[in-house]
C-alpha positions in Angstrom: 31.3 -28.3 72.3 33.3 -29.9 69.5 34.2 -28.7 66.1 31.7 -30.5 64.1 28.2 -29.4 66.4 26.1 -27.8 64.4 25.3 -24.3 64.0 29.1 -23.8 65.8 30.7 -20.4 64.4 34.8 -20.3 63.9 34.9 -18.1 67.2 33.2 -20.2 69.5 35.8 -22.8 68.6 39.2 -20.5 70.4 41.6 -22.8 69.1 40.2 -22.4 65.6 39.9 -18.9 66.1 44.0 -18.7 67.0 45.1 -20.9 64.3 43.4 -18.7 61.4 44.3 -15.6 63.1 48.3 -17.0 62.6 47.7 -18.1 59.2 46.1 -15.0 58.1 49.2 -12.6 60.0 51.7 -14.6 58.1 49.9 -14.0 54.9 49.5 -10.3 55.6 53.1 -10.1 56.8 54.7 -12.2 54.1 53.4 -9.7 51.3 55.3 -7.2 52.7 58.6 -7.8 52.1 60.2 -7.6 48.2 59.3 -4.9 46.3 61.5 -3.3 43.8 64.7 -1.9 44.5 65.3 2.4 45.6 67.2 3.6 42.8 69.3 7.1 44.0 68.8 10.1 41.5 71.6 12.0 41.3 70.9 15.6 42.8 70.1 17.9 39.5 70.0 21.2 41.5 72.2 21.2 44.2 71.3 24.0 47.1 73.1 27.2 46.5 75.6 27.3 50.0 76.8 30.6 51.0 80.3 31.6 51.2 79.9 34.2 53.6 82.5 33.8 56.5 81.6 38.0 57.8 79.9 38.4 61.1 76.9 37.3 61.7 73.7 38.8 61.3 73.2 41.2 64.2 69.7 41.0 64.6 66.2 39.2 63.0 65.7 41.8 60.5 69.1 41.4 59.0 68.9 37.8 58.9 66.2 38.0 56.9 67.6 40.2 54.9 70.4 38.0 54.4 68.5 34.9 53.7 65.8 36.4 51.4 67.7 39.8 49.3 71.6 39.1 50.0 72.3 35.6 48.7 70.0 35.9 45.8 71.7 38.8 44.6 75.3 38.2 46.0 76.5 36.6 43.3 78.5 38.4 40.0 75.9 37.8 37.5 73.7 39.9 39.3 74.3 43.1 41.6 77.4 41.1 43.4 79.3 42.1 40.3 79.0 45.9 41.1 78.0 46.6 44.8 80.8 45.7 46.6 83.7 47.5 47.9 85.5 45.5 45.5 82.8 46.8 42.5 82.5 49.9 40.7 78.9 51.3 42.2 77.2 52.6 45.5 75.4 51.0 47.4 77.5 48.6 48.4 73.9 46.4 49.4 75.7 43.0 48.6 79.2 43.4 50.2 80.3 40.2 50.9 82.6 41.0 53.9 79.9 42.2 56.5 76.0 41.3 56.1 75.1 43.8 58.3 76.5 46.7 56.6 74.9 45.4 53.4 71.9 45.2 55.5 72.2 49.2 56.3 73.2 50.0 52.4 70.0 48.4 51.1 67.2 49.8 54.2 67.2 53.2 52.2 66.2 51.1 49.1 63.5 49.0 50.0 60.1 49.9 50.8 58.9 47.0 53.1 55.5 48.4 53.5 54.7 48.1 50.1 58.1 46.4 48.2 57.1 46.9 44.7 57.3 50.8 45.2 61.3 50.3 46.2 64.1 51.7 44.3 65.6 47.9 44.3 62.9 47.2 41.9 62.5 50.3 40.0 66.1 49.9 38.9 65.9 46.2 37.7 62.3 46.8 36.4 63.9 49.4 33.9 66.9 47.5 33.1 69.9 48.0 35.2 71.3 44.4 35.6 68.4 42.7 35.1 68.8 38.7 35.2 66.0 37.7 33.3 64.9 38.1 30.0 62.2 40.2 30.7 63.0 43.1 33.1 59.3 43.0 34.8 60.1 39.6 35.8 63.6 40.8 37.6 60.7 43.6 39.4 58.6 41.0 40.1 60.9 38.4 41.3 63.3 41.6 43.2 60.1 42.5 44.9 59.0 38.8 46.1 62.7 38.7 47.9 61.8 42.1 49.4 
């Protein structure tokens, strides 16, 4: 059969077939390269990293503790300014020396069964140290991390 019989589709002719198989790859690969250039952001919000250099958390339940009460509140302009040895009030529920015995100060004051009824958030929901401008949003945020 030769390229010019009649009624002859593209694919019966398999050198046809190849050569407009190439052209269109190189089409399809040639658009992909250009483009505009990646610009870097800077990074607005850099992650909070903890100073913490105590022993390690002892088991899960502190850990999480750790992760999701103690480095939100650790720091001094929240409860980090008081409850520590090195602050003025009991508990001592963010001592930065030893997670663990934060993580036994601060048991008695959470409710994890139902956080919102725990003294943690009774006392920043009626205004001791709240953060916030609004003290139900230092209860509702205190009882999130709980």
């Amino acid at each position: 059969m030769t390229m010019n019989t009649p009624g002859a589709s593209v694919i019966d002719h398999p050198a046809r077939l190849q050569l407009i198989t190439i052209v269109l790859l190189y089409f399809f690969l040639s658009a992909c390269g250009g483009g505009a250039a990646t610009e870097e952001l800077p990074v607005i919000n850099p992650p909070a990293i903890s100073e913490y250099t105590g022993p390690p958390p002892a088991t899960a339940e502190v850990q999480s503790f750790k992760i999701n009460v103690w480095d939100n509140l650790k720091s001094t302009d929240r409860c980090g300014a008081c409850h520590t040895p090195e602050g003025t009030q009991s508990p001592m529920f963010v001592r930065q020396d030893d997670v663990n015995l934060a993580y036994s100060e601060a048991t008695p004051y959470a409710n994890l069964a139902s956080p919102s009824e725990s003294t943690l958030v009774s006392k920043v929901g009626g205004g001791h140290n709240c953060w916030e401008a609004s003290e139900t949003a230092c209860a509702d945020i205190m009882t999130t991390w709980i």
